[in-house]
C-alpha positions as CSV (number, residue, x, y, z in Angstrom):
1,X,-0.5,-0.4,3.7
2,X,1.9,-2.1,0.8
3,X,2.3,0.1,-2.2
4,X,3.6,-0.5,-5.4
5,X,7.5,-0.3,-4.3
6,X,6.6,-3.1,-1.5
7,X,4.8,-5.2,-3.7
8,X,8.0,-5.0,-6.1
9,X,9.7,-5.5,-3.2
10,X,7.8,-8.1,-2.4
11,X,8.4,-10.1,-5.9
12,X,11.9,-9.7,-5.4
13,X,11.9,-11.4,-2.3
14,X,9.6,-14.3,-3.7
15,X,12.0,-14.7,-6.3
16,X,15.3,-14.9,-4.1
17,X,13.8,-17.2,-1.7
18,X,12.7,-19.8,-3.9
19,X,15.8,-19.7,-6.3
20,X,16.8,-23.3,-6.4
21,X,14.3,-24.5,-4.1
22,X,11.6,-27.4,-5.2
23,X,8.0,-27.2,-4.4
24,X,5.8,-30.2,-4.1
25,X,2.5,-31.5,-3.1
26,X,-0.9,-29.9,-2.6
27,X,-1.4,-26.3,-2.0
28,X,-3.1,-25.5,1.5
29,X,-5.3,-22.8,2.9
30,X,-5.8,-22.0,6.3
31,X,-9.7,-22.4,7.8
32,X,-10.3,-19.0,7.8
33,X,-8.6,-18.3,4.5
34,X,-11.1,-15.7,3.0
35,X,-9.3,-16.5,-0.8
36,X,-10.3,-19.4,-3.1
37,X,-8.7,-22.6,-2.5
38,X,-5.9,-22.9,-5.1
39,X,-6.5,-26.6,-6.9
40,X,-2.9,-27.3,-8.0
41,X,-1.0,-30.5,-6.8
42,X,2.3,-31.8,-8.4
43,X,5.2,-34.0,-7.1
44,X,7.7,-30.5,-8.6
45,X,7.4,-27.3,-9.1
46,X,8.8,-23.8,-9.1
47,X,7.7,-20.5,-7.9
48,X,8.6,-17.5,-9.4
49,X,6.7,-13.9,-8.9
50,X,6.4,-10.8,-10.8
51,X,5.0,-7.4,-9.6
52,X,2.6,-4.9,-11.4
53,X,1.5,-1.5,-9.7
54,X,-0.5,-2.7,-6.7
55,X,-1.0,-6.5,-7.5
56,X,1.8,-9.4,-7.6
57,X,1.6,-12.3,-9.7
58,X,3.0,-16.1,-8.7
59,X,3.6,-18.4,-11.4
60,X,3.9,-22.0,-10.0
61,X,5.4,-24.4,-13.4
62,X,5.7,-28.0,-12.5
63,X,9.1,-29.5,-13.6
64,X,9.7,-32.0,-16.8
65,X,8.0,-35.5,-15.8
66,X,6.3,-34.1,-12.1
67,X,3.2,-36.4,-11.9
68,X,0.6,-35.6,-12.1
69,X,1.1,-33.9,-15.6
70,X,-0.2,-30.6,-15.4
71,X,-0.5,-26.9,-17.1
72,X,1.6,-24.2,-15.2
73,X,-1.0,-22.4,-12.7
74,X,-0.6,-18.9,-11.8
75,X,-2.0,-16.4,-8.9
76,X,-2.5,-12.5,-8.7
77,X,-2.1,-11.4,-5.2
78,X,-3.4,-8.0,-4.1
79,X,-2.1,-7.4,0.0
80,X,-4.7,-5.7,1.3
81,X,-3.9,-3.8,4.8
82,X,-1.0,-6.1,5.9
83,X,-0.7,-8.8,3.0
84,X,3.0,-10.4,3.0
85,X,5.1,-13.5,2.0
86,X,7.4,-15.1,4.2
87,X,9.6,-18.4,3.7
88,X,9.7,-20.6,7.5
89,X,10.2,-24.2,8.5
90,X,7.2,-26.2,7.3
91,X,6.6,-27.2,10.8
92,X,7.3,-23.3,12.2
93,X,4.8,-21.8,10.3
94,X,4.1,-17.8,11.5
95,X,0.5,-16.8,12.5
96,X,-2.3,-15.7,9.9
97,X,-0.7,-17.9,7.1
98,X,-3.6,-18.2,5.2
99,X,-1.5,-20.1,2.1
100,X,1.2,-22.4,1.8
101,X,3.3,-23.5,-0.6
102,X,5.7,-26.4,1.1
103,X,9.1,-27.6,-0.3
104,X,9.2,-31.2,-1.6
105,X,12.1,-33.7,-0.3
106,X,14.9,-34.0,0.2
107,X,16.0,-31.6,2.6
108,X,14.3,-29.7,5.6
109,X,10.5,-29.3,4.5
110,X,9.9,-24.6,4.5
111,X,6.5,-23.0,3.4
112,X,6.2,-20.0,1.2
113,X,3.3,-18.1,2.9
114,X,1.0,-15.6,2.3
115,X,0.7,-13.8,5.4
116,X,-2.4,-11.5,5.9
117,X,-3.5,-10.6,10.0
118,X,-6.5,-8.7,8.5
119,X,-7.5,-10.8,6.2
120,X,-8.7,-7.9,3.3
121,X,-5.5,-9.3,1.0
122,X,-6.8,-11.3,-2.2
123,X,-6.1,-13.9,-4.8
124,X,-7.4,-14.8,-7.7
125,X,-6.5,-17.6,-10.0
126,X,-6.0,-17.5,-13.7
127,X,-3.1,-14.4,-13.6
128,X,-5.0,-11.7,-15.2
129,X,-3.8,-8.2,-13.8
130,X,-7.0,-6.8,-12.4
131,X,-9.1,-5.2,-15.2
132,X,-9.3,-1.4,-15.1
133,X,-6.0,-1.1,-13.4
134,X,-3.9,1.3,-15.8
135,X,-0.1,1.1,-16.6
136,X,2.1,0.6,-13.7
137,X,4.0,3.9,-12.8
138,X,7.0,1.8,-12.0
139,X,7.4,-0.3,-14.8
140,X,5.0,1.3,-17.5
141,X,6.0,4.8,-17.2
142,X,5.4,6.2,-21.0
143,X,2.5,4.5,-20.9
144,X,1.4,5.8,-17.6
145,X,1.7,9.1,-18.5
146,X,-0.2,9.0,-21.6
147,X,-2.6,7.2,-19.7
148,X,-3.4,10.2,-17.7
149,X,-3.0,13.3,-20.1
150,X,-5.2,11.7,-22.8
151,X,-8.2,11.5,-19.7
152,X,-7.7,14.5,-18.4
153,X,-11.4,15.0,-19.2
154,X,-12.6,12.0,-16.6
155,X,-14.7,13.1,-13.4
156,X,-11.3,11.8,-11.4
157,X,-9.4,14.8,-12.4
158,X,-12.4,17.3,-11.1
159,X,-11.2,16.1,-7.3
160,X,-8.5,17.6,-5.6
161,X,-5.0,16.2,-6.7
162,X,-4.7,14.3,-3.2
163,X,-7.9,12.2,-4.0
164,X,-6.8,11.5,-7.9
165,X,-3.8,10.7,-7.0
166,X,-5.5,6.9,-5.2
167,X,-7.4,5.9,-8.6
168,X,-5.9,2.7,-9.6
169,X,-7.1,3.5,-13.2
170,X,-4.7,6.4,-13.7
171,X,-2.2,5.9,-10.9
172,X,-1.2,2.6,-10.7
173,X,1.0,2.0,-7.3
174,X,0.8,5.2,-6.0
175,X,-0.8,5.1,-2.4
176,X,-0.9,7.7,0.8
177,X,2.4,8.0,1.4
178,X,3.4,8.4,-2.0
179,X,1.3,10.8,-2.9
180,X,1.8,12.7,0.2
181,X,5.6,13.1,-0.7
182,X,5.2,13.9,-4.3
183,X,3.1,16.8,-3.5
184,X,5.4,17.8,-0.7
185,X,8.7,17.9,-3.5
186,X,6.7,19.9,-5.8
187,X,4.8,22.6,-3.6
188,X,1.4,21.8,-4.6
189,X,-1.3,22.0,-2.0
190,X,-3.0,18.6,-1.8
191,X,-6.6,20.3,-2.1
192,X,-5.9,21.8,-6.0
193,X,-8.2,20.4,-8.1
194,X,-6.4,18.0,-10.3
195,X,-7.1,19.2,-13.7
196,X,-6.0,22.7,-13.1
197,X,-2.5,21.0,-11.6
198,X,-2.3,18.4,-14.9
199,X,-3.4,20.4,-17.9
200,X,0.3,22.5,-17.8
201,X,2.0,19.0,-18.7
202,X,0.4,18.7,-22.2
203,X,2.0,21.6,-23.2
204,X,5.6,20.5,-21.8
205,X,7.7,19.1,-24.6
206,X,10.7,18.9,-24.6
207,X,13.1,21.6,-27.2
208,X,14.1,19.5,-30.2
209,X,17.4,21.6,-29.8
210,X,18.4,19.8,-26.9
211,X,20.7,17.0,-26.5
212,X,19.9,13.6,-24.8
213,X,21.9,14.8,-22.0
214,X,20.6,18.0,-21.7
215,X,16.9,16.5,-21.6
216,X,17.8,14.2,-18.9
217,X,19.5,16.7,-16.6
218,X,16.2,18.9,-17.0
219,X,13.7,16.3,-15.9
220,X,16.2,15.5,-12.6
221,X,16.3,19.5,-12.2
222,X,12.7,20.1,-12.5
223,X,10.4,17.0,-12.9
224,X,7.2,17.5,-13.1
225,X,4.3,15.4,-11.1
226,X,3.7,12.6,-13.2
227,X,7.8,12.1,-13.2
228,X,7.8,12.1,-9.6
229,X,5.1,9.2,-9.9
230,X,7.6,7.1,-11.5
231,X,10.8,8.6,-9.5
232,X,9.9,8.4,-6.1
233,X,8.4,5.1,-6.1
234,X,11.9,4.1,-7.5
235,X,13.6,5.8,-4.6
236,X,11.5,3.1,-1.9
237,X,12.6,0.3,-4.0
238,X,16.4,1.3,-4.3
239,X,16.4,1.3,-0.1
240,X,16.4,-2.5,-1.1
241,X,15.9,-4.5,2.2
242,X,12.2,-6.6,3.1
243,X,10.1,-3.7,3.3
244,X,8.9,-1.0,5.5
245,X,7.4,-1.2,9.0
246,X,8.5,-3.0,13.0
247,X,8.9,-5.7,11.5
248,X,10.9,-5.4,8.7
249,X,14.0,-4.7,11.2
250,X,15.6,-2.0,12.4
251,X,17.6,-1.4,9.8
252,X,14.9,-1.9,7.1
253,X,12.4,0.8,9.1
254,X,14.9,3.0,10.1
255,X,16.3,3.8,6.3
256,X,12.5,4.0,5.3
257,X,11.9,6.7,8.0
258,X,14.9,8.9,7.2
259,X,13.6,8.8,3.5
260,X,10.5,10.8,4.0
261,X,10.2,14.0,4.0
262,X,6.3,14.4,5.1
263,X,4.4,11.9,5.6
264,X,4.0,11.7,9.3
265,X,7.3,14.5,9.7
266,X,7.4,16.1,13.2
267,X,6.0,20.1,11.8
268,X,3.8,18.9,8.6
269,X,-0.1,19.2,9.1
270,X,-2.4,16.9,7.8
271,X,-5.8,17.0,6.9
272,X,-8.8,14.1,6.0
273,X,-9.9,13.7,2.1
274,X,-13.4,13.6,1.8
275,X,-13.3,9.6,2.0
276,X,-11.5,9.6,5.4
277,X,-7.4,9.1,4.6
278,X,-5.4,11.5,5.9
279,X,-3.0,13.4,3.7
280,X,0.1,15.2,5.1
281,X,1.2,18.4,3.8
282,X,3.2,22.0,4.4
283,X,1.2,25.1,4.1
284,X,-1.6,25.8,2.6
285,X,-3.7,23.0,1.6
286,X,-5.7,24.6,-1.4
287,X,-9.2,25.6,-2.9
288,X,-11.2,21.8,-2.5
289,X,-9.7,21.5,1.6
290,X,-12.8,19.9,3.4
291,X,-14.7,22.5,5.1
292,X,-15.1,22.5,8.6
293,X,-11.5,20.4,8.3
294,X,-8.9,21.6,11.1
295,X,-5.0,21.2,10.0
296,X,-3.1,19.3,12.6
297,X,0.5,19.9,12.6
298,X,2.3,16.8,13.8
299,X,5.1,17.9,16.9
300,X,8.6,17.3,17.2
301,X,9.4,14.6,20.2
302,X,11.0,17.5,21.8
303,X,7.8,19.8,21.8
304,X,5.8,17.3,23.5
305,X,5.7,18.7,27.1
306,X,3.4,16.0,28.5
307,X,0.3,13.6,27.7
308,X,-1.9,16.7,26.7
309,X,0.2,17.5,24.2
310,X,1.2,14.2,22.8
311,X,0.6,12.8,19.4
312,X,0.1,9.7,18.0
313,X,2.5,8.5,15.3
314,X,0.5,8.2,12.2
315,X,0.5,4.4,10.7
316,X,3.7,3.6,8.7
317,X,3.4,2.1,5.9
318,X,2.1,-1.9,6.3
319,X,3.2,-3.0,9.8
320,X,2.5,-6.6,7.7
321,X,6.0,-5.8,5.5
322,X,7.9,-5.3,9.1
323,X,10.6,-7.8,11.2
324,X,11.1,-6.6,14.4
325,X,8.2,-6.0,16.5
326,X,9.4,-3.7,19.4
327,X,10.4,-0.8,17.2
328,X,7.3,0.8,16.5
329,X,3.2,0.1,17.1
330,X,1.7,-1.5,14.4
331,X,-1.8,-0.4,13.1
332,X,-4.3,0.0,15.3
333,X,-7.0,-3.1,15.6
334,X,-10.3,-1.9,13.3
335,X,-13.4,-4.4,13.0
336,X,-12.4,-6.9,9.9
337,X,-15.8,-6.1,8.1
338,X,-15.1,-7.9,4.6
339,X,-14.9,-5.1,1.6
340,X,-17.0,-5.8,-0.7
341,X,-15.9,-7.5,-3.8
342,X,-16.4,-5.7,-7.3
343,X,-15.7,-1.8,-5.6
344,X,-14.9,0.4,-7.9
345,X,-11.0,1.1,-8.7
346,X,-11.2,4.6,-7.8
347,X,-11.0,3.5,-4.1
348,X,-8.7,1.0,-3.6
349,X,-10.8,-2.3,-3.3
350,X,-9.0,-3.9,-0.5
351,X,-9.4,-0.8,1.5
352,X,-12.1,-0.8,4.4
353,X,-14.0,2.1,4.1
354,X,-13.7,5.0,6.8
355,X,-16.0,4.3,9.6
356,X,-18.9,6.6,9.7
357,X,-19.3,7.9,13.0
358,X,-22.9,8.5,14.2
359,X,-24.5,9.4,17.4
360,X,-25.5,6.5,20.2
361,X,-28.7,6.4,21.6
362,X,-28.6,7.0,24.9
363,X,-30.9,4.1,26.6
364,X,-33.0,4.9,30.0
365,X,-31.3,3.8,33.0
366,X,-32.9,1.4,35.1
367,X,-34.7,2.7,38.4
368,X,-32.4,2.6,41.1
369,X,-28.9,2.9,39.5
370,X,-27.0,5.2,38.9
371,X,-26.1,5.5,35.0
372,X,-21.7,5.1,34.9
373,X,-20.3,8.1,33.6
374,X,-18.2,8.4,30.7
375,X,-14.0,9.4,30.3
376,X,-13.1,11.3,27.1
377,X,-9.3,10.3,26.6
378,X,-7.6,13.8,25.6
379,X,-5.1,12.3,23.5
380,X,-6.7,12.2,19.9
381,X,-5.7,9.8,17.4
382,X,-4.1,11.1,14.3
383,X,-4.5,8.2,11.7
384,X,-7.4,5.1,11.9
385,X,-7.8,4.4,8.6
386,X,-6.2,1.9,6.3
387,X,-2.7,3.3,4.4
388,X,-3.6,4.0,1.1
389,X,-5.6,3.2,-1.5
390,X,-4.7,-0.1,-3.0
């Protein structure tokens, strides 16, 4: 699922693909577009795009004397599951484009297109970042971190540090493979509760002694948590490229891979938060671990002996952000149950919510036949839930 590096990825690709091109006409939505339709029509305009922790704004700004005269009209995007924008011929357009923005003549007609196969992406018009959201830990980083030490005393910091780390209100971008290589750099078991891992960092100033140059080769030393919320994001987005994922392209998904360092790593165990996302880890996985939760170590290729022992990859990061489709699985297909609008920001409010598992009733079998029995597969999937909290 895109987090904030992709959806400043994303914004940078919006912006290099419509530098110098033209826009015209009427916006279009597909039939089962569940966004607003977006009422904005002008013989020429221009797209540009800007990126704030989990959301991405579009600004279309019709050009001096493009009839009919009109106020610039922007969008805030949130991606949902597998939310992306792709430029492609105006008469080539890829599935699940659910808007378009087409090119005006001269020249060979393309569509900007917001590309979502699950459909839990969103728009809104008007270009208000979502209320509620805090700063963005990419962009915003003082103001990030003040955010969060000045609330230490919010219920969100009595949860494990695994589950705070996916409220939108304090940590802005970060999502579950973020968070699950932050922890992993800084030895912290995902399961600590939050408070008792944050409350050191009001204390950590910096000497007044020390030089600009001496404070800066500290912080790259020894960060601390809420510097690796703003550092490690910045690592994703400096691999450059389209994104993460199969289709992104090899060379896209393969840099992305060699990055991480836990999420999904062949000998790290993972465990389910108490709203059903997995969080990788190494060791042990703290106070607040789920009880009655069983650690499954994820094996090396090598290790796998045979289909009793195999184990399913764990879903990369947005299949939606991806290029090349026979490199790796995408997602596996869930129900596309609508979330919700109006859920609160501590979970992510494009994410489905885990499905809760209950017992079927077993019906009578009619006289005379035989009721079929039932195959357990014994492979177990590792990961069914959406990436990360959005």
């Amino acid at each position: 699922m895109p987090e904030g590096p992709e959806l400043h990825l994303a914004s940078r690709f919006v912006n290099a693909a419509c530098a110098g091109l033209v826009f015209g006409g009427a916006v279009e939505t597909s039939r089962c577009s569940r966004g607003p339709a977006v009422p904005f029509e002008s013989s020429a305009y221009r797209i540009s795009a800007s990126a704030r922790g989990k959301e991405l704004r579009l600004a279309l700004r019709p050009l001096p004397g493009a009839q009919p005269a009109r106020e610039p009209l922007a969008l805030v995007f949130r991606f949902g599951m597998t939310g992306s924008f792709r430029l492609a011929p105006g008469d080539e357009l890829p599935a699940h484009a659910h808007l378009r923005f087409y090119t005006a003549p001269p020249g060979p007609r393309l569509a900007l297109c917001f590309v979502d196969a699950r459909r839990f992406g969103r728009w809104h018009l008007g270009g208000e970042w979502q209320p509620g959201r805090g700063p963005c830990v990419l962009l915003e980083y003082e103001r990030f971190r003040e955010n969060v030490l000045r609330n230490l005393a919010d219920k969100a910091f009595e949860q494990p540090i695994c589950e705070a780390l996916l409220d939108q209100r304090f940590f802005n971008g970060i999502g579950n493979y973020l968070r699950a290589e932050i922890l992993h750099r800084l030895g912290i078991p995902p399961f600590e509760k939050a408070r008792t891992v944050l409350e050191a960092l009001r204390q950590r100033r910096p000497s007044p002694e020390q030089t600009l140059s001496q404070k800066i080769r500290a912080k790259l030393q020894s960060p601390d948590l809420l510097e690796l919320c703003h550092s490690v994001p910045k690592e994703v987005v400096q691999l450059g490229g389209k994104g993460y994922g199969p289709e992104s392209g090899e060379e896209d998904f393969a840099a992305f891979r060699a990055w991480l360092r836990c999420y999904g790593v062949p000998g790290m165990s993972s465990l389910r938060d108490r709203r059903g996302r997995t969080i990788w880890f190494q060791g042990d996985p703290g106070p607040l671990a789920p009880k009655g939760g069983k650690s499954r170590k994820k094996k090396s290729k090598g290790a796998q002996q045979g289909p009793e022992h195999r184990t399913e990859d764990p879903l990369l990061p947005s299949a939606a952000h991806s290029r090349s489709r026979g490199a790796q699985r995408g997602p596996p297909e869930q129900g596309t149950a609508q979330q919700p609008e109006g859920t609160s920001l501590q979970q992510d409010p494009e994410v489905p919510p885990a499905p809760v598992k209950g017992r079927r009733r077993r019906q009578p079998a009619a006289s005379g036949h035989q009721r079929p029995q039932r195959i357990k597969a014994d492979t177990p999937s590792l990961e069914k839930e959406g990436m990360s909290a959005s």
